[in-house]
C-alpha positions as CSV (number, residue, x, y, z in Angstrom):
1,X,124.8,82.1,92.7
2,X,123.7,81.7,96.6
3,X,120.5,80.2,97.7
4,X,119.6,79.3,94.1
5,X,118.7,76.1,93.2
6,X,118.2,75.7,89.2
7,X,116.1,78.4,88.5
8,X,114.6,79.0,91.9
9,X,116.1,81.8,93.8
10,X,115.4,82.8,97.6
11,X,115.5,86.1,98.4
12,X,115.2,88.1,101.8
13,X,112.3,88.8,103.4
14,X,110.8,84.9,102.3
15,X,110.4,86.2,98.5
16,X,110.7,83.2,96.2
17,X,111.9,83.9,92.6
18,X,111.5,81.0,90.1
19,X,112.6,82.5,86.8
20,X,111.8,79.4,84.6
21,X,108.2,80.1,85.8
22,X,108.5,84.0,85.5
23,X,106.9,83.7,89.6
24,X,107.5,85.6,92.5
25,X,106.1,84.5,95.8
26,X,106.0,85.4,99.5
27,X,105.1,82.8,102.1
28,X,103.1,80.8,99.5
29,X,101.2,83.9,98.1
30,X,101.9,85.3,94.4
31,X,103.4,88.7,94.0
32,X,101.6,89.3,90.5
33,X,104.8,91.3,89.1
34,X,104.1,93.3,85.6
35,X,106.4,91.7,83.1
36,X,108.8,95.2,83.6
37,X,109.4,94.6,87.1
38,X,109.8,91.1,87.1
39,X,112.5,91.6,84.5
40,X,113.9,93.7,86.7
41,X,114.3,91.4,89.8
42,X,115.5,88.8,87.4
43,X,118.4,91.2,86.8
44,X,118.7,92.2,90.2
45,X,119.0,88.6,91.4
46,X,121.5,87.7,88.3
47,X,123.8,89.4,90.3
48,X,123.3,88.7,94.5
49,X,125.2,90.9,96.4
50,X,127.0,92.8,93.2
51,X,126.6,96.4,91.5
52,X,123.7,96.3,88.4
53,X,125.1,99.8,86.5
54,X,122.1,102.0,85.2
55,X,123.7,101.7,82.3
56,X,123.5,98.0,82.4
57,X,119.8,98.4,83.5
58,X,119.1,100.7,80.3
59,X,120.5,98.2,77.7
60,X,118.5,95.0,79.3
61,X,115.0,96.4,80.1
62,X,114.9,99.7,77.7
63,X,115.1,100.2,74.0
64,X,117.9,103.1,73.4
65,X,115.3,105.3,71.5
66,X,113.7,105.6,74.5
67,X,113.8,109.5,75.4
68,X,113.1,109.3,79.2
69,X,115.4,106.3,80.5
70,X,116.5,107.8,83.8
71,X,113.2,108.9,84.8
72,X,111.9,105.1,84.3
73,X,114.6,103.1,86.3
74,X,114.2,105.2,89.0
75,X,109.9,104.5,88.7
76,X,110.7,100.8,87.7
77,X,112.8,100.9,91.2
78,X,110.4,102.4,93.5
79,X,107.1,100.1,91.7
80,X,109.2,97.2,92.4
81,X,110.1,98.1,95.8
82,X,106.4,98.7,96.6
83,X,105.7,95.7,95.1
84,X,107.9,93.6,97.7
85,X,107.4,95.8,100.4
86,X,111.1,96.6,100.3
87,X,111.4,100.5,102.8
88,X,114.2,101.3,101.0
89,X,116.3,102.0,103.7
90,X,119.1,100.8,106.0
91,X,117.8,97.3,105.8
92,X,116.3,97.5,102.2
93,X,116.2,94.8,100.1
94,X,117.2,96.7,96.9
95,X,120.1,98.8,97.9
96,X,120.2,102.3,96.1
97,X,123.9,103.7,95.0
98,X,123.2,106.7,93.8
99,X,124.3,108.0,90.4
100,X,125.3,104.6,89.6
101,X,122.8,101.5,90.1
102,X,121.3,99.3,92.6
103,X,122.4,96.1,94.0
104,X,120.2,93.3,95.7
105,X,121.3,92.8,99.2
106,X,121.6,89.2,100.6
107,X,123.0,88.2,103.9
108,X,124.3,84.9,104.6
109,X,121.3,84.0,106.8
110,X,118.9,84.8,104.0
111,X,118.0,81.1,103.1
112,X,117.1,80.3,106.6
113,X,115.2,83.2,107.1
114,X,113.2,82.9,103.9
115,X,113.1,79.2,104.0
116,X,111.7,78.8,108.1
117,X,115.3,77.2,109.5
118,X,116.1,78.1,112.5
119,X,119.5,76.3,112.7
120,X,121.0,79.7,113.2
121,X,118.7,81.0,115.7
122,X,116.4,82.8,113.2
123,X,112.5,82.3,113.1
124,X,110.7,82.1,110.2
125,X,108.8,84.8,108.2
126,X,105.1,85.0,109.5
127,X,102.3,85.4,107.2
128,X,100.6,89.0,107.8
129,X,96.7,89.0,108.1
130,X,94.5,91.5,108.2
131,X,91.0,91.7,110.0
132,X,88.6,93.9,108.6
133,X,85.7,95.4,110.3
134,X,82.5,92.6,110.2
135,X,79.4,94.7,108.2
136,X,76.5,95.0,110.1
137,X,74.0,93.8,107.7
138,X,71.1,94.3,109.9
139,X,71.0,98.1,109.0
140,X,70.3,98.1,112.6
141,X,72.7,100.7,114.4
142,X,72.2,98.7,117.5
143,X,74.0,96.1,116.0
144,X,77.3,98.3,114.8
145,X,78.5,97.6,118.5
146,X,78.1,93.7,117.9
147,X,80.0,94.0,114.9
148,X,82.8,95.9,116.4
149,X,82.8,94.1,119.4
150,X,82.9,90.6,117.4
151,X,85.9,91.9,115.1
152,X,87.9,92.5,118.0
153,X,87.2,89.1,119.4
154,X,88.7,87.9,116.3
155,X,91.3,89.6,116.3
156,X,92.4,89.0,119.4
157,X,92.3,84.9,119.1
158,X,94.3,85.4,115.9
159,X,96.8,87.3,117.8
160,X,97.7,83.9,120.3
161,X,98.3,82.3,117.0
162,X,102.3,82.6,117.1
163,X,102.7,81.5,113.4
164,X,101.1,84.7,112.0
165,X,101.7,88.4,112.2
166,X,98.3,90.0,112.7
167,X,97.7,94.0,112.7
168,X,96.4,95.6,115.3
169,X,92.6,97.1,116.1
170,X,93.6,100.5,115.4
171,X,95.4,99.8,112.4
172,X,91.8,98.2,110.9
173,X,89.2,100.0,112.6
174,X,89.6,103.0,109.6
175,X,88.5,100.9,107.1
176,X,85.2,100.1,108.4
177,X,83.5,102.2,105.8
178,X,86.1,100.8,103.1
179,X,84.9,100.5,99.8
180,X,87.7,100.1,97.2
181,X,88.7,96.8,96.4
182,X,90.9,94.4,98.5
183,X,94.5,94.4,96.8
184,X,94.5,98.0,97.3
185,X,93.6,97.8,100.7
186,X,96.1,95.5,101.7
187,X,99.1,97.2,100.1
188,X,98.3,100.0,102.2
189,X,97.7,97.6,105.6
190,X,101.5,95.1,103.9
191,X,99.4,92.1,104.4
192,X,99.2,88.8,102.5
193,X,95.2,87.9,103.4
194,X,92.5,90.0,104.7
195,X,89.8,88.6,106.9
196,X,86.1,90.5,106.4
197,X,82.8,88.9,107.2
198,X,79.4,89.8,108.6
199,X,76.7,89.4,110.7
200,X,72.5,89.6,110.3
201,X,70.2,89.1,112.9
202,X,66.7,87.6,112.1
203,X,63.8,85.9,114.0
204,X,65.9,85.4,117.0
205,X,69.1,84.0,115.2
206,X,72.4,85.2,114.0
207,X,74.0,84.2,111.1
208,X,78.0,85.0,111.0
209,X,80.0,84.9,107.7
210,X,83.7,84.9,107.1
211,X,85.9,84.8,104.2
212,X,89.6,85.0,104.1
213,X,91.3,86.2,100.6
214,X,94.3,86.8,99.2
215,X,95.8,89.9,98.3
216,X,98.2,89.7,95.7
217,X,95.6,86.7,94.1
218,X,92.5,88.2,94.7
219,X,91.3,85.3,95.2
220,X,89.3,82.8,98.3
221,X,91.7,81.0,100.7
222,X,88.7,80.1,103.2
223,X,85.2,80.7,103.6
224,X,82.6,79.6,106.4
225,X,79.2,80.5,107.9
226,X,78.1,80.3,111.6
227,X,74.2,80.1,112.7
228,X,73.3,80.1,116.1
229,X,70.3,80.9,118.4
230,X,70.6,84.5,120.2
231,X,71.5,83.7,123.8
232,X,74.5,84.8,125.4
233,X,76.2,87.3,123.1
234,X,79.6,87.1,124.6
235,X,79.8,83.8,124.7
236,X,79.0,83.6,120.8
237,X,81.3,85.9,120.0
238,X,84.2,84.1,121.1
239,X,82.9,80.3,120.3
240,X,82.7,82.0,116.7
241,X,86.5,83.7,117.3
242,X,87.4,80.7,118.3
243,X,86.2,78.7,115.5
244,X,87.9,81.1,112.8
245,X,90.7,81.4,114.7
246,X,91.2,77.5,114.4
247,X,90.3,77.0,111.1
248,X,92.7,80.0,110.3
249,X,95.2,78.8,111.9
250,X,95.2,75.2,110.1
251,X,95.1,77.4,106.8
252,X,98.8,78.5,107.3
253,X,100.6,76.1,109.4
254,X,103.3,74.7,107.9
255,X,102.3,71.4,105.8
């Protein structure tokens, strides 16, 4: 079976599938597979590079009382391809035949690519991150400007950081009134962490927060405050970019 080793399987796109552990991962990050779809990729990747029949699909994941079998390979498909951010198109990951099954696509290069080799020329997956809008805890709508102005600081000194794939300003800006919680919001942005933080003015001081989390964990990777004596704003702003650019930066390099 290529690029296996035991029961730890590299896929394309720097997915890691250890099926003694029932784990998927991405760049160090957990893909929190239901038990269905996990399953399924073990199937998938029980065959690299060969045809997995509906049929065959039916009999291992599906009891054959089950009245709507079709209808739920071809959900099971399209929830695992969301899952690993798989298009589903010319370059897919999971390659569609239709009216007979899938087949998981591997190139011969997939081992460097997922693994950070370059022998062959190829660079390494980057992590994808995220900046959300800072809040404005001041309630002060002078201080929206600060806030804005501040995230695209960040953003900006995350961008030099060659080791990480970071989205754009106008990609984040539309979820500045974002309420629904994190993992949903970074399916919809393809990221791995999210940035968010924010910033209170009081008695001549501002306090900055930041807090970097993980989306398919849900969890902290990184958290830090910054208090400093109003001065010159601009010059704060991008000591404190700076700062979380640097600490960020540590956070994924390569150990």
């Amino acid at each position: 079976m290529p690029f296996a080793k035991d029961d730890v399987q590299i896929l394309p796109g720097g997915i890691r599938l250890d099926r003694r552990a029932g784990e998927v991962h991405r760049n160090g990050l957990k893909i929190a597979l239901p038990g269905q779809l996990l399953r399924l990729l073990i199937l998938l990747a029980e065959h690299p590079a060969e045809v997995v029949t509906r049929k065959e699909i039916r009999k291992n994941l599906w009891s054959d009382r089950f009245a709507n079998r079709d209808d739920s390979i071809n959900s099971a498909i399209r929830r695992l391809r969301l899952y690993l951010e798989d298009p589903g198109e010319s370059t897919c990951l999971i390659e569609t035949l239709p009216g007979h099954g899938y087949r998981l696509v591997f190139s011969t290069d997939s081992a460097d690519e997922a693994s950070g080799s370059n022998e062959n020329g190829h660079q390494p997956i980057k992590p994808r991150l995220a900046v959300f809008p800072f809040d404005n805890l001041s309630r002060n709508p002078a201080e929206e400007c600060l806030a804005d102005s501040l995230t695209d600081a960040i953003i900006t000194e995350l961008a030099k950081i060659p080791a990480l794939h970071v989205k754009p300003r106008c990609m984040v800006m539309r979820y500045k009134q974002f309420r629904q919680g994190l993992a949903s919001a970074g399916r919809k942005l393809r990221v791995d962490a999210i940035l968010q933080g924010s910033l209170v003015r009081f008695d001549g001081r501002l306090r900055i927060t930041a807090q970097l989390l993980s989306v398919t964990k849900e969890e902290h990777l990184w958290a830090e405050s910054y208090n400093s004596n109003i001065g010159d704003i601009l010059a704060l702003e991008m000591e404190v970019a700076e700062k979380i650019a640097t600490q960020i930066a540590r956070r994924f390099s390569p150990p």
